[in-house]
C-alpha positions in Angstrom: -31.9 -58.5 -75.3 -29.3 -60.5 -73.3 -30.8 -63.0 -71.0 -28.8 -63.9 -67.3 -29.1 -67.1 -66.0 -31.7 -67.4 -62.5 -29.0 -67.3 -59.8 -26.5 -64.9 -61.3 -25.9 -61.1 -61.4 -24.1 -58.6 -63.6 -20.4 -58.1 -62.9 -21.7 -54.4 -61.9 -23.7 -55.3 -58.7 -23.0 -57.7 -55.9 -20.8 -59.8 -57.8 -21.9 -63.2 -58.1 -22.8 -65.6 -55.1 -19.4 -68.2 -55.4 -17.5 -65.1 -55.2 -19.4 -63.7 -52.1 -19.0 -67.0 -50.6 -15.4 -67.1 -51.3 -14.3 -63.5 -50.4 -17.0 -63.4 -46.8 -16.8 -67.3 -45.8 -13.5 -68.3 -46.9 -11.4 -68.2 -43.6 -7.8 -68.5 -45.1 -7.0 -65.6 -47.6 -3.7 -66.2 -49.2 -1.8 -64.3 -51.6 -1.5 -66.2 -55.2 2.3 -67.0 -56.4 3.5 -65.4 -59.3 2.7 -66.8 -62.9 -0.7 -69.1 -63.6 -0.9 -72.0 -61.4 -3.5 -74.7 -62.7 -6.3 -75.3 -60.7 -5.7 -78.8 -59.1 -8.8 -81.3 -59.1 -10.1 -81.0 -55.5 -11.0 -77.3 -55.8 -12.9 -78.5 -59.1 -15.0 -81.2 -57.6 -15.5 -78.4 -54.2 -16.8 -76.2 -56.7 -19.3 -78.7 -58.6 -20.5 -79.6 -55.1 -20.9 -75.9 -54.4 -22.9 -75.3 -57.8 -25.0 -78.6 -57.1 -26.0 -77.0 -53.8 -26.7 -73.8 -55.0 -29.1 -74.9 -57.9 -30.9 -77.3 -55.6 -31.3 -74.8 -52.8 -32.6 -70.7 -52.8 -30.5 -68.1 -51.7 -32.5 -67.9 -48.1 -32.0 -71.5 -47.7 -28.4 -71.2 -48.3 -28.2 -68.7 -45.8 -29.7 -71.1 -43.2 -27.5 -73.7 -44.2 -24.4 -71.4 -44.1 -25.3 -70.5 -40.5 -25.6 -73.9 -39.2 -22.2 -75.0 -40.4 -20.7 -71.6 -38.6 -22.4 -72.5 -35.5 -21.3 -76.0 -35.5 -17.9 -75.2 -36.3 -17.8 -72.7 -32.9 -19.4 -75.5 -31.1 -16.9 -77.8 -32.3 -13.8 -75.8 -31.6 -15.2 -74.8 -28.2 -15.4 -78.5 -27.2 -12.2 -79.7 -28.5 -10.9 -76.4 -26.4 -12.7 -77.1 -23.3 -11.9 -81.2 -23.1 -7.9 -80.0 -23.8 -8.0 -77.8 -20.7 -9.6 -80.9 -18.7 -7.3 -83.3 -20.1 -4.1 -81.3 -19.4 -4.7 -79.8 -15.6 -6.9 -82.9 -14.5 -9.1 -80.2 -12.1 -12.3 -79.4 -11.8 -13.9 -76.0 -12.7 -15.0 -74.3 -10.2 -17.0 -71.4 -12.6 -16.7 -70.0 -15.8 -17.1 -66.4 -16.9 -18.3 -65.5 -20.6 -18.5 -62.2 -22.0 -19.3 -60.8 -25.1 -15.9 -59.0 -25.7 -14.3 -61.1 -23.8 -12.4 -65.0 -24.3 -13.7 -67.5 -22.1 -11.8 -68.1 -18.5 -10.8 -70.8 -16.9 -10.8 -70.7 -12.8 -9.0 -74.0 -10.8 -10.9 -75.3 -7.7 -9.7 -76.8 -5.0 -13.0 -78.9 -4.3 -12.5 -82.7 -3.3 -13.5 -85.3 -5.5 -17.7 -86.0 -4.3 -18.2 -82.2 -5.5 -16.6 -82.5 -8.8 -18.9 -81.3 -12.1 -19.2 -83.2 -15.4 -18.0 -81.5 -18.1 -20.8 -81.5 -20.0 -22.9 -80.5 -17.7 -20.6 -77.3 -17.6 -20.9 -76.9 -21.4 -24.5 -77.2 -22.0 -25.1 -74.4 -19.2 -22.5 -72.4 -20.7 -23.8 -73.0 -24.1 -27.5 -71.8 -22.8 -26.1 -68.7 -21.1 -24.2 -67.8 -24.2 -24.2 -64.4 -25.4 -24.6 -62.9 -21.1 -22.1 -61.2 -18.8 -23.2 -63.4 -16.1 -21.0 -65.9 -13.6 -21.6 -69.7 -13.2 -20.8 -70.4 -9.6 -20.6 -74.0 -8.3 -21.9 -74.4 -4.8 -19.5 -73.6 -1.8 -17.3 -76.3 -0.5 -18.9 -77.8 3.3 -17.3 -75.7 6.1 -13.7 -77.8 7.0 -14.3 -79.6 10.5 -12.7 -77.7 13.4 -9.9 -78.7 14.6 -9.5 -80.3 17.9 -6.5 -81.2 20.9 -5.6 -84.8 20.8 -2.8 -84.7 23.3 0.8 -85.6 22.3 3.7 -87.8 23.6 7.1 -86.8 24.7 9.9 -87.2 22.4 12.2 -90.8 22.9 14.5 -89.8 25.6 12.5 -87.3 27.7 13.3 -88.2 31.3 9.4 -87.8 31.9 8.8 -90.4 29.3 10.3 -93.4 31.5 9.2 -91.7 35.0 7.8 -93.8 37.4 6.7 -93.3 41.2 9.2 -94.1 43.7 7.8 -96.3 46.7 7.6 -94.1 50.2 9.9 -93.4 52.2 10.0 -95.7 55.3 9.9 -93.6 58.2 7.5 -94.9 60.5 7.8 -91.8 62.6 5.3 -90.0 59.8 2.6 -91.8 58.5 0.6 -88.9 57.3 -0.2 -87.7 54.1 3.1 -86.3 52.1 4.6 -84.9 49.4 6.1 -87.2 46.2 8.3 -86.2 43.2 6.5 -85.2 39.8 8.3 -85.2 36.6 7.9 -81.5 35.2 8.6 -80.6 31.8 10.7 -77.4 31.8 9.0 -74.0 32.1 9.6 -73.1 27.9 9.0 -76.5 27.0 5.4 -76.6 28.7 4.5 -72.9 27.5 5.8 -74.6 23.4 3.2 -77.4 24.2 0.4 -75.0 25.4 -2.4 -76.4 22.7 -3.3 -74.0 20.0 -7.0 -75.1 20.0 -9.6 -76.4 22.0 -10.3 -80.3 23.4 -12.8 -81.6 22.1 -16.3 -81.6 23.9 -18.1 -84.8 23.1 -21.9 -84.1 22.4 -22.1 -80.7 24.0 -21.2 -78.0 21.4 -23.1 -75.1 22.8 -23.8 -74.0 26.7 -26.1 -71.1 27.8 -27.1 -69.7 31.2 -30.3 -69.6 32.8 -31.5 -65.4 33.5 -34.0 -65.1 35.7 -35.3 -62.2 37.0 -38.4 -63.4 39.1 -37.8 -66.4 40.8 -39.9 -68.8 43.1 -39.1 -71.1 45.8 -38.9 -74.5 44.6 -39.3 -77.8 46.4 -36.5 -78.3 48.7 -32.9 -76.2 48.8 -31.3 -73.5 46.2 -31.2 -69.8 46.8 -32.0 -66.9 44.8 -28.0 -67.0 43.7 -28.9 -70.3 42.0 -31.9 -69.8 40.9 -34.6 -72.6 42.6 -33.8 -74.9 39.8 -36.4 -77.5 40.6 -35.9 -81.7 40.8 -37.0 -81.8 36.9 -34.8 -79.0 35.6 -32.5 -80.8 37.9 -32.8 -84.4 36.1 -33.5 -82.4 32.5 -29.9 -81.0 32.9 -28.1 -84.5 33.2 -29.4 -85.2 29.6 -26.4 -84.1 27.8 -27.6 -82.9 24.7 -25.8 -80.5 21.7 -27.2 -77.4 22.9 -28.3 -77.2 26.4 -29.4 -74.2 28.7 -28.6 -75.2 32.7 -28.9 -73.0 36.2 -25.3 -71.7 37.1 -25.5 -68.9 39.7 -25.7 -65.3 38.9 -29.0 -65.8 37.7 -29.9 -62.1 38.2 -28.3 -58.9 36.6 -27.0 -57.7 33.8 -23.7 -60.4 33.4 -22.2 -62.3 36.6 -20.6 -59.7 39.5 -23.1 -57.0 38.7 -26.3 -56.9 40.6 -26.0 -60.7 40.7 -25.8 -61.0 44.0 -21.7 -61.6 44.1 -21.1 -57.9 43.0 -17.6 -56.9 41.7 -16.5 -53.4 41.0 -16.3 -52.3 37.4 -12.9 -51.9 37.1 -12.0 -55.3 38.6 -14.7 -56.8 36.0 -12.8 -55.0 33.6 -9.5 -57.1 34.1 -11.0 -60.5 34.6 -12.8 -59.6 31.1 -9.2 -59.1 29.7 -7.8 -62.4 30.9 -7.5 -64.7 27.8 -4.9 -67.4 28.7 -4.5 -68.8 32.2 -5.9 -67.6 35.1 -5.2 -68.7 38.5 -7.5 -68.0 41.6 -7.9 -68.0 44.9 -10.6 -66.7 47.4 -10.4 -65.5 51.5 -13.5 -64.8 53.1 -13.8 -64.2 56.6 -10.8 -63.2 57.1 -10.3 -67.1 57.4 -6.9 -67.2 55.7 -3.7 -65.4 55.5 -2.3 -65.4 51.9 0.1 -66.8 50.7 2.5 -65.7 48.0 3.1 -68.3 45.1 6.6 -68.9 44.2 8.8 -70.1 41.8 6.6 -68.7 39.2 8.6 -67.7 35.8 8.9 -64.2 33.9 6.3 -65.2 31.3 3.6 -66.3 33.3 4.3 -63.4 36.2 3.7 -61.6 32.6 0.7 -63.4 31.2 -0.6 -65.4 33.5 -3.6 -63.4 35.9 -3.9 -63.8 39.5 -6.8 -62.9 41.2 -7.8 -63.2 44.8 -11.2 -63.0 45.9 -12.2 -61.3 49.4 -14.7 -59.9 51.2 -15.3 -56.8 53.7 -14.3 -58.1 56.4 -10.7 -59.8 54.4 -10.1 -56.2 52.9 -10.0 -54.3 56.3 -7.9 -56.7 57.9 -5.7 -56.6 54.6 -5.8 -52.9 55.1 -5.1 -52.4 58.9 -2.3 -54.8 58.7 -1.0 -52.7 55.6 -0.6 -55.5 53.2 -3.2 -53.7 50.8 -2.6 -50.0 49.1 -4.0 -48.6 46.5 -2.5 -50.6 44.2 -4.8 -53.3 44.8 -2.4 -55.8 44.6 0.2 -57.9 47.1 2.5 -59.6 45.5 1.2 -60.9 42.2 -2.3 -61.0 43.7 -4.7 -58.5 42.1 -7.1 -58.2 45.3 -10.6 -57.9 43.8 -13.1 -56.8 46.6 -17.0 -58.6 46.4 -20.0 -57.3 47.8 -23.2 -58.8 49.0 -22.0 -62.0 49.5 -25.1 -64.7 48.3 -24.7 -66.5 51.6 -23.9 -66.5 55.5 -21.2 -69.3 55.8 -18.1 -68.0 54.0 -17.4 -71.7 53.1 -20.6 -71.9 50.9 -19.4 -68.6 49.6 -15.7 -69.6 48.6 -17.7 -72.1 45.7 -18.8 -69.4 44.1 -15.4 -68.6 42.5 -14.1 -72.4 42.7 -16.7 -74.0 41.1 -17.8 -70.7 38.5 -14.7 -69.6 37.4 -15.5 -69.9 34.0 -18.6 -67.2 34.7 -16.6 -64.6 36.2 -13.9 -64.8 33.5 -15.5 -65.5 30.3 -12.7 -65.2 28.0 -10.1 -67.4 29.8 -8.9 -71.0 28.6 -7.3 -72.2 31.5 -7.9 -72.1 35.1 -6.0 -73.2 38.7 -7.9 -72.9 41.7 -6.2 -73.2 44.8 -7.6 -72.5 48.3 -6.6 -69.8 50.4 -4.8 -71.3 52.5 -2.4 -72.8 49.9 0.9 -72.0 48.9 1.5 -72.2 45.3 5.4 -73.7 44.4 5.7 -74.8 40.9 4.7 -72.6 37.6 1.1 -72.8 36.2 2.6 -73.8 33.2 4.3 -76.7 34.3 1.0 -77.5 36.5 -1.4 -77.8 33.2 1.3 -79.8 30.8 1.6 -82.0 33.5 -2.0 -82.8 34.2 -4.0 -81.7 31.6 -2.4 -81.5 28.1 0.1 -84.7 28.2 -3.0 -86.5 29.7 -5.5 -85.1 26.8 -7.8 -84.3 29.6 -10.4 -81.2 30.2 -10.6 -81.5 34.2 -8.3 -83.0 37.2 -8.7 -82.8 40.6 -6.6 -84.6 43.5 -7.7 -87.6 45.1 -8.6 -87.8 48.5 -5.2 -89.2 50.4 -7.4 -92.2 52.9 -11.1 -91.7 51.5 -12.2 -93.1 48.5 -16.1 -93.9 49.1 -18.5 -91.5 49.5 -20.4 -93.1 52.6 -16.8 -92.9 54.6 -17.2 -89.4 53.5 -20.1 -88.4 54.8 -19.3 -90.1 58.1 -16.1 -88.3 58.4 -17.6 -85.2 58.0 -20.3 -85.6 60.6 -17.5 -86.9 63.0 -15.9 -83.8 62.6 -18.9 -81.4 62.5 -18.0 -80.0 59.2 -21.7 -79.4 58.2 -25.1 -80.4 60.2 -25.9 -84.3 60.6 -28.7 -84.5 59.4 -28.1 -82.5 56.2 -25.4 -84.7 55.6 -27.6 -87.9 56.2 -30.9 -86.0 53.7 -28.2 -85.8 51.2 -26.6 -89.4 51.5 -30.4 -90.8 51.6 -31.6 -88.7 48.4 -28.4 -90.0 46.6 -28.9 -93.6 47.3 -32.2 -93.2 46.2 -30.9 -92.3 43.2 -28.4 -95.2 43.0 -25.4 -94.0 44.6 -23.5 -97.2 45.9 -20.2 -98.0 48.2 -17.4 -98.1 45.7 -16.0 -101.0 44.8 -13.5 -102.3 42.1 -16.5 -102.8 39.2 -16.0 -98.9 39.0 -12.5 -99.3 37.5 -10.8 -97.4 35.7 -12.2 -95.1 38.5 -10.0 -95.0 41.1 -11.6 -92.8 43.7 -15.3 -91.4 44.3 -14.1 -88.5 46.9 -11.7 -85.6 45.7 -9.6 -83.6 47.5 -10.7 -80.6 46.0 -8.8 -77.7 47.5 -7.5 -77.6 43.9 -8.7 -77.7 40.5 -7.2 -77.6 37.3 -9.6 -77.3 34.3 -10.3 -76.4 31.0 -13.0 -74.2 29.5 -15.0 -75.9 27.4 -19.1 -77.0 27.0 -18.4 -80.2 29.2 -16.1 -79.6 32.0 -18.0 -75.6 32.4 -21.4 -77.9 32.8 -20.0 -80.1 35.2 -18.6 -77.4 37.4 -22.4 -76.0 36.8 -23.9 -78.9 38.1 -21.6 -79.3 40.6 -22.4 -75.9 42.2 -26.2 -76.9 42.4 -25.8 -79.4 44.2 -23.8 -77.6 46.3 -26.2 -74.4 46.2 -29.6 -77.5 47.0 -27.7 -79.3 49.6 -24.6 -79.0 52.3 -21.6 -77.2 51.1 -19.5 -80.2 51.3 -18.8 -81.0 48.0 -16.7 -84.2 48.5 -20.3 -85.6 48.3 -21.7 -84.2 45.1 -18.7 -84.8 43.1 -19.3 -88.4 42.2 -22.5 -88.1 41.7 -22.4 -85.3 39.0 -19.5 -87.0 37.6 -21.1 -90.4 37.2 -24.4 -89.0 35.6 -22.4 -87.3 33.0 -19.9 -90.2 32.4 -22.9 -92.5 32.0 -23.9 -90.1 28.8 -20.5 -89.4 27.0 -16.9 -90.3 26.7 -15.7 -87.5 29.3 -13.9 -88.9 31.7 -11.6 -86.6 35.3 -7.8 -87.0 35.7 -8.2 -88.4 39.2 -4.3 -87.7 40.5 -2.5 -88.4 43.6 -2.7 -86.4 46.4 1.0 -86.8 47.3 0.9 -84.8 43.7 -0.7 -81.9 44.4 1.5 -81.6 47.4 4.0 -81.1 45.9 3.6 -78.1 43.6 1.2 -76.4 46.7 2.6 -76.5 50.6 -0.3 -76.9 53.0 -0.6 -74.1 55.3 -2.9 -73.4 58.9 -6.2 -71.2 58.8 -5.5 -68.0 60.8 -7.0 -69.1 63.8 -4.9 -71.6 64.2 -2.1 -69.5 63.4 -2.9 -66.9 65.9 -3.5 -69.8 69.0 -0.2 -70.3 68.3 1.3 -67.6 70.5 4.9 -66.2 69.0 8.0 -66.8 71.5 8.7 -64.1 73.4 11.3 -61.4 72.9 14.9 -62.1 74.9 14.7 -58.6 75.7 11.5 -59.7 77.9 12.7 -63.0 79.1 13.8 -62.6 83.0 17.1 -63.2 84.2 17.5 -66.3 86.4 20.8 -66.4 88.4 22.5 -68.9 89.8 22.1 -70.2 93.3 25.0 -68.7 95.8 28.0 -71.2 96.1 27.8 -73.5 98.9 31.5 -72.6 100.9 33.6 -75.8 101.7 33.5 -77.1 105.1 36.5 -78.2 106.7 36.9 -82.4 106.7 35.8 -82.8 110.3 33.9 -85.9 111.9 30.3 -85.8 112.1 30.1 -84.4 115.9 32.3 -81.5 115.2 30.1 -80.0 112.9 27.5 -77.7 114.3 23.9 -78.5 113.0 23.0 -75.2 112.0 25.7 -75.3 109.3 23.6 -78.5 107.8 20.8 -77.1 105.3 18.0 -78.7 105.6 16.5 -80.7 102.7 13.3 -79.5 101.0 11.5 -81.9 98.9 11.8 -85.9 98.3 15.1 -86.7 96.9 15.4 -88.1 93.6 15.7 -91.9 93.7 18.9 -93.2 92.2 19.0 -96.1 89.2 19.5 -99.0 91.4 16.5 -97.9 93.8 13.9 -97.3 90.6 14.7 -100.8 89.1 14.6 -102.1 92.6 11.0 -100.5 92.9 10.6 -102.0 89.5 11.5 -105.3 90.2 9.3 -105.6 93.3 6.5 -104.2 91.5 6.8 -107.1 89.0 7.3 -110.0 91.6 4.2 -108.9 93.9 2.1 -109.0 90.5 3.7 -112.5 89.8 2.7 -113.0 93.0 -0.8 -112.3 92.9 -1.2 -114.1 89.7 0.1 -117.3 91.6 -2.5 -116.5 94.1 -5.4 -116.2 91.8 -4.5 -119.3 89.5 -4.0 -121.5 92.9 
């Protein structure tokens, strides 16, 4: 009987455990040369190493051991491929996908340096989800900040760059309030500079309305238009915060200018929802205005720009009997957009609705130029905001009043003129000073001016300047409907809470791009020459005939007209009468001082 050695098999099974090792492990089969080659030393002491192993160890433990040297040799490789990628592209991986079937992938990240993953980090996960069809995704990258106007500067050379005011003219003949010269930028310059994004908003990020169906009386002023706010949603809506909710009109209904109380047809609603640039707007109520067609306007913003005029009944029928108005709704480039019951009896107090809420009743609009009715716009919108708003970086601007510049002159101005009832104005004035309203003085610098002229305003539509013109209505809606008086006190309470400051211009500057017309009573006092047809012919007096050059007794004295009325005193006689009249005074002086 033959004996086999523990360990080894007949050359009819399996074959023996070196050559299953050699032909399953081995990972480089190469074909032998022809002829014997002698085996060289190394693979002699491999295989006395090999044979120490396997008499030392069972076949199962073999196994084991085989299995860990596989598995570190994967680990190994996949390392030594993982730091190469890292070392060559210097980026981040942003995830890494591993499949079964599939090689490992690679994906490039743009994520900035805080965010960026330690490698072995990424390995061990990968390691422990090994063997899954499942995606490692790194946390999102922080939404990018959003982007912001910061104003620009004209190019060197500009002629606007090196403008500066000329002094006055002096003609002492006119010392009224007048026009001076503004440096424009060309009309398809100013429409290349139009900003592609908002100005910033400093603290207020988010602005909602105020809906209330049911409303109450509060303390003192408002109307059901404005909702009652009361004196502590009053002083809780001068604490600018990052998300605020304020009273701005149209507090009833469905959206503003339906069942609000200012009620606009759904067509016209329909176009002033469409308007998404610049809007300009203007408002007649009463029939207190005759309007006025702007000019000088250019092709693209007769094309893009939107002008709306706001009237009431009574405008619309004299619009209509005069037959300025068809069924186009429009004159000129005025789209005529009729509103029905009004919110209140004086159509002055009813003209803020539009000046102050513009922002309301076009909702989708960046810009807006309010002009009053009786205005004449001259120069393109364009030109208007690049001039005031965008090289100035500012939200709002509104013409300084040409003499006034304190509040208190204001008010007394107003009462001289019987713009609004006394003591309203003097309630007001009181309940301000209260509050801490003072005379202005030069420690308000850089504010020039604490009364507007505000027959025109030129604003953006962001969270601040919509909650100033907000608040700015309320006080108007609580108190007199001259808002020369509210403006510096909204103003300063908002100013005292954030960096958002008003381009305060020159009047002279708003008059020149709008000519300053007469309401229509005026106009119509102003009765029209009459007709030459109508004027009456006045004819000459007969020709006296020639008397012959006789001596005073030969003329007969019926021939002599007779002389009606004191004759006209020559030169010589009224300085004579002059002269005496200035000696008896001497005279009488003498007299008195003797």
């Amino acid at each position: 009987m033959t004996t086999l050695p523990l360990g080894l098999r007949s050359s009819g099974s399996y074959g023996s455990l070196q050559q299953q090792f050699q032909n399953s492990v081995s990972p480089i089969q190469t074909t032998p040369p022809l002829g014997a080659r002698k085996p060289s030393k190394m693979n002699k002491d491999k295989e006395s190493l090999f044979h120490r192993i396997c008499k030392f160890a069972g076949r199962k433990k073999v196994g084991m051991l085989l299995l860990c040297v596989v598995s570190a040799a994967v680990f190994g490789w996949v390392l030594y491929v993982g730091k190469g990628e890292a070392a060559s592209d210097h980026t981040p991986i942003e995830h890494i996908t591993f499949n079964r079937s599939k090689p490992l992938i690679y994906q490039k990240s743009s994520l900035p340096d805080g965010q960026k993953n330690n490698d072995n980090n990424i390995l061990s996960t990968m390691w422990n989800h090994m063997g899954t069809n499942r995606s490692i995704l790194q946390p999102p990258p922080p939404p990018a900040a959003p982007a912001y106007f910061t104003g620009y500067s004209l190019p060197p050379g500009n002629p606007c760059e090196s403008f500066t005011l000329p002094p006055p003219p002096a003609d002492k003949k006119r010392t009224g309030p007048r026009p001076c010269p503004v440096c424009y930028l060309p009309g398809e310059d100013a429409i290349s500079l139009m900003p592609n994004v908002p100005s910033f908003s400093p603290i207020l990020k988010q602005l909602t309305y105020i809906h209330e169906e049911n409303l109450t009386g509060s303390e003192f002023g408002g109307s059901e238009f404005g909702g009652y706010p009361s004196l502590r949603q009053r002083n809780d809506s001068f604490d600018i915060r990052e998300s605020m909710s304020v009273h701005c009109g149209f507090v009833r209904g469905s959206k503003p200018g339906r069942q609000t109380g200012f009620d606009i047809g759904d067509p016209d609603l329909l176009e002033m929802e469409q308007c998404h640039g610049v809007v300009v707007a203007s408002a007649i109520f009463g029939a207190y205005d005759i309007i006025q067609q702007p000019e000088n306007i250019s092709e693209a913003a007769q094309k893009n720009v939107c002008f709306f005029m706001f009237v009431d009944e009574e405008t619309e029928n004299f619009l209509r009997n005069s037959s300025a108005l068809g069924s186009s709704k429009k004159i000129g480039l005025w789209r005529i957009v009729l509103v029905r019951n009004l919110p209140y009896t004086d159509p002055r107090r009813n003209g803020k609705v539009p000046k102050l809420l513009l922002h309301r009743l076009f909702p989708n609009a960046r810009y807006s130029l309010w002009i009053d009715g009786k205005l004449q716009l001259v120069v393109d919108p364009y030109q208007i905001l690049e001039r005031f708003l965008w090289r100035k970086n500012a939200s709002f601007a509104i013409s300084r009043h040409y003499r006034r510049f304190d509040v208190f002159v204001e008010a007394e101005a107003n009462k001289a003129a019987a713009k609004y009832d006394n003591a309203s104005i003097d309630f007001q004035i009181d309940f301000y000073k209260r509050e801490g309203l003072t005379p202005y003085s030069e420690a308000k610098l850089p504010i020039t001016s604490d009364v507007p002229e505000g027959c025109v305003i030129i604003k953006e539509h962001i969270p601040i300047s919509n909650l100033f013109t907000c608040l700015w209505f309320n006080e108007v809606d609580r108190f007199t409907s001259r808002d020369q008086i509210s403006f510096s006190t909204v103003r300063d309470k908002i100013m005292s809470k954030t960096n958002w400051t008003v381009n305060m211009f020159l009047d002279c500057e708003r008059r020149n791009f709008v000519i300053q017309g007469y309401h229509r009573d005026i106009l119509e006092q102003w009765a029209p020459p009459p007709p030459p047809s109508a004027v009456a012919a006045i004819h000459p007096p007969p020709p006296i005939e020639k008397l012959p050059n006789k001596t005073s007794s030969a003329i007969p004295t019926e021939v002599i007209p007779k002389v009606t009325g004191r004759k006209t005193p020559t030169k010589r006689r009224r300085e004579r009468r002059s002269n005496a009249k200035r000696h008896r005074k001497v005279a009488a002086g003498n007299r008195d001082t003797g």
